[in-house]
Structure formats: C-alpha cells, structure tokens
N, C-alpha and C positions, 0 to 999 in steps of 0.2 A: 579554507579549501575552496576552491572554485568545481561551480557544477559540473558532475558529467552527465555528456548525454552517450545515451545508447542508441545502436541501431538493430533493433528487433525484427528483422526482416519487414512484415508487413508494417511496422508499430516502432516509430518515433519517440523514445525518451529522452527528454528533457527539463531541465527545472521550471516547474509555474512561474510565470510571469506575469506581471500587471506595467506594462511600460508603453512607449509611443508606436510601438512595433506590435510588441503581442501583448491582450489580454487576456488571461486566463479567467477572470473576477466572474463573468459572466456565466460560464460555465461551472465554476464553486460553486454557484450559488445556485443555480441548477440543479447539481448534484446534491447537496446538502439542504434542500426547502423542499425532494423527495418522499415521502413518509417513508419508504422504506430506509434510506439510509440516514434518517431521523431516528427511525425505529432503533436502531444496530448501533449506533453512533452517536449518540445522543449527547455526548461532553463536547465533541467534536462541529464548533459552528461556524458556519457559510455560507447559512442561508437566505443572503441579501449583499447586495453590493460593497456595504460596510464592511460587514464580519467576513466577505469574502477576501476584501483589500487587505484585512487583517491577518486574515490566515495565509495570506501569498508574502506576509513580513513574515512571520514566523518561520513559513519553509526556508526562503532567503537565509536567513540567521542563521539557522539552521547547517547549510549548507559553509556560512562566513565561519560558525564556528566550532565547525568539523564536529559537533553534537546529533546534527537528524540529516539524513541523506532523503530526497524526495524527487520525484518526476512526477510530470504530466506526459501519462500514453497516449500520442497521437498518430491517427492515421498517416500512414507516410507520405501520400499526397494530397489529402487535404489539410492535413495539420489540424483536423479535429480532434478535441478533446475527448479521449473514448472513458480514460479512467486515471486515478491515480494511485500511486506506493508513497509511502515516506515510511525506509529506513530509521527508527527510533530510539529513542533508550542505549544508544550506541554507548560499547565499556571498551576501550581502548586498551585496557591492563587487561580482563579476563577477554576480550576478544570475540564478544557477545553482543548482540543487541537483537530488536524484537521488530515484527515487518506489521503493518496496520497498511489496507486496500479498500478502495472502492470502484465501481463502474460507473458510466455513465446511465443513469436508468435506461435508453434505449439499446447501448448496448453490454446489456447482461444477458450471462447463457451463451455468448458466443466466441469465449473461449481466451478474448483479450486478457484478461486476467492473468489465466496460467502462464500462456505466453511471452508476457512482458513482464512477471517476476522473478519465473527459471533464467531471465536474459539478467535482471538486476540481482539476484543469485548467485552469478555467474561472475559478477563485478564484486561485489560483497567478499566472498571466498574465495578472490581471486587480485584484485587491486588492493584490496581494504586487507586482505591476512586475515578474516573475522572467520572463528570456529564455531560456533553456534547462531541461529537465529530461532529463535520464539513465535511464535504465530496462538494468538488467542482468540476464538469468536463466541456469541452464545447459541447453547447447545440449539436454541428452534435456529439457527441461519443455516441453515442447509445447503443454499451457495459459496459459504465461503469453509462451511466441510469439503466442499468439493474440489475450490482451490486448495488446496492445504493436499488434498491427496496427490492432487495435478499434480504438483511441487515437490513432491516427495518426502513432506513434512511425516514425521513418526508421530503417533497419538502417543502422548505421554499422560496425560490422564486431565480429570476433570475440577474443576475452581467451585467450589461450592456457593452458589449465589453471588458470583461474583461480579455479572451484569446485570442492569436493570433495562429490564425491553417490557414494553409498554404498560408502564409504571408496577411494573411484577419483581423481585427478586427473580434472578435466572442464574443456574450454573455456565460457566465457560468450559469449551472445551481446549485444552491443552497440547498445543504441538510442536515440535522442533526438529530443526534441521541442522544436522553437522557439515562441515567444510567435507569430513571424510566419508559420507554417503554417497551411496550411487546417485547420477545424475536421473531426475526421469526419464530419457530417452534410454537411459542401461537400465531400467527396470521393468521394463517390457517385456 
C-alpha cells in the first residue's frame, strides 16, 4: 500500500521520511531522547540518528506491507514536525487495530494531537473499512487520557501492571473506539 497523507486543516499528515528531500531522523530522535516520552514509551526507540533511521524503515514497511499505517503531523507551512500516529497491530479479517501517539516535546498541550488523530480516524473508518481501534496508555500519563477523551475513545477498563514507567509495574488504561460512534464534534 502506498502512504496517505492527510490534510488536517492547520496539520499536514504524511509518512516519515529519511530521504534527499525530507528528513524526519532528526526530529525522532528529538522526540524519543525526551525523558518524558522515554518515560511512556520505553520499547519504542529513536533516540539517536541510528535508531531513528531505523525506526523511519520500520514505518515504511509498514505502510509497503499494509500491516502499520503511520504519519508525521506537520505544520502546514512549515512542514514541522509537531508529532506522530502509527496505526498498528492492524487485523484486516476482524477489522481491528490499536492507535500509539506522541508529540513533539514543544508541542504538547496544544491540541495537535486530538486534531490530527479524529483526521486519521476519519481515514481508518472510513478508507480502511476498520470497525474498532484500541488506544492503551499508563494510567499516571494523564495527557494521553486526554487525547483518548478528545477522540472520543470509550474507557473500557484497566491492564493490570501492564506498563512499566520508570522502572515501576504500572496499570494501563483501556480504550476504544468503534467505526459506529459518534464523531467528537457530534458529542458536544
């Protein structure tokens, strides 16, 4: 499958790149040598030009073999990298798969988030045919409880120790979202 990109109003999705045109490696590794999304994210590595070139093959493949869907949210006219999605765990028979996010440490809290996952949301259960999506974080990330309500994600319940954040067992909390849910903007 070749990448799509979205146009989110202010926020430019598209697939990570590391090529002669765009790199994205710089800003992985930005985002991922973070503490905080060190902290939260901890399997998940990028935090060096290496593991960042590594992890922009993986999205690619990803995307070559219609298994993980992923963007990089950028500002629509500077084409900065604010955050990213990658669509995962994707089940083409049950029509399922599970959403993992992050932002740019500068900008979190200001809303990109929400904004450009309702947009890939919108593609998901609506290009792809896909009737569930999953959203997991642990229970202390309190910003990405937030996304999830943004979203219109339902609290389904809690993972008992199912994350480790800074070097602790921690429960996850549990949530999902059907193709046949109201959109966030009808739950107002």
């Amino acid at each position: 499958m070749e990448p799509v990109e979205i146009n989110a109003g202010e926020y430019y999705l598209r697939a990570f790149r590391s090529d002669d045109r765009i790199d994205d490696v710089p800003a992985l590794a930005e985002a991922f040598a973070d503490a905080e999304t060190k902290r939260y994210m901890p399997r998940l590595t990028g935090h060096d030009a290496p593991s960042a070139e590594t992890l922009v093959l993986l999205l690619t493949d990803g995307w070559e073999k219609d298994y993980r869907w992923s963007w990089a949210v950028c500002e629509a006219v500077t084409a900065e990298v604010m955050a990213g999605i990658v669509i995962h765990n994707v089940d083409h028979h049950l029509l399922s798969a599970e959403v993992m996010c992050w932002s740019q440490p500068r900008h979190r809290g200001k809303g990109v988030l929400p904004a450009a996952l309702n947009s890939v949301l919108g593609w998901v259960y609506g290009a792809m045919e896909m009737h569930r999506v999953t959203y997991r974080h642990a229970v202390s990330n309190t910003a990405s409880q937030r996304v999830a309500e943004k979203c219109g994600f339902t609290l389904e319940g809690r993972l008992r120790e199912e994350a480790i954040v800074d070097d602790q067992r921690e429960d996850q909390l549990l949530w999902s979202r059907l193709a046949s849910d109201p959109f966030p903007e009808q739950l107002r």
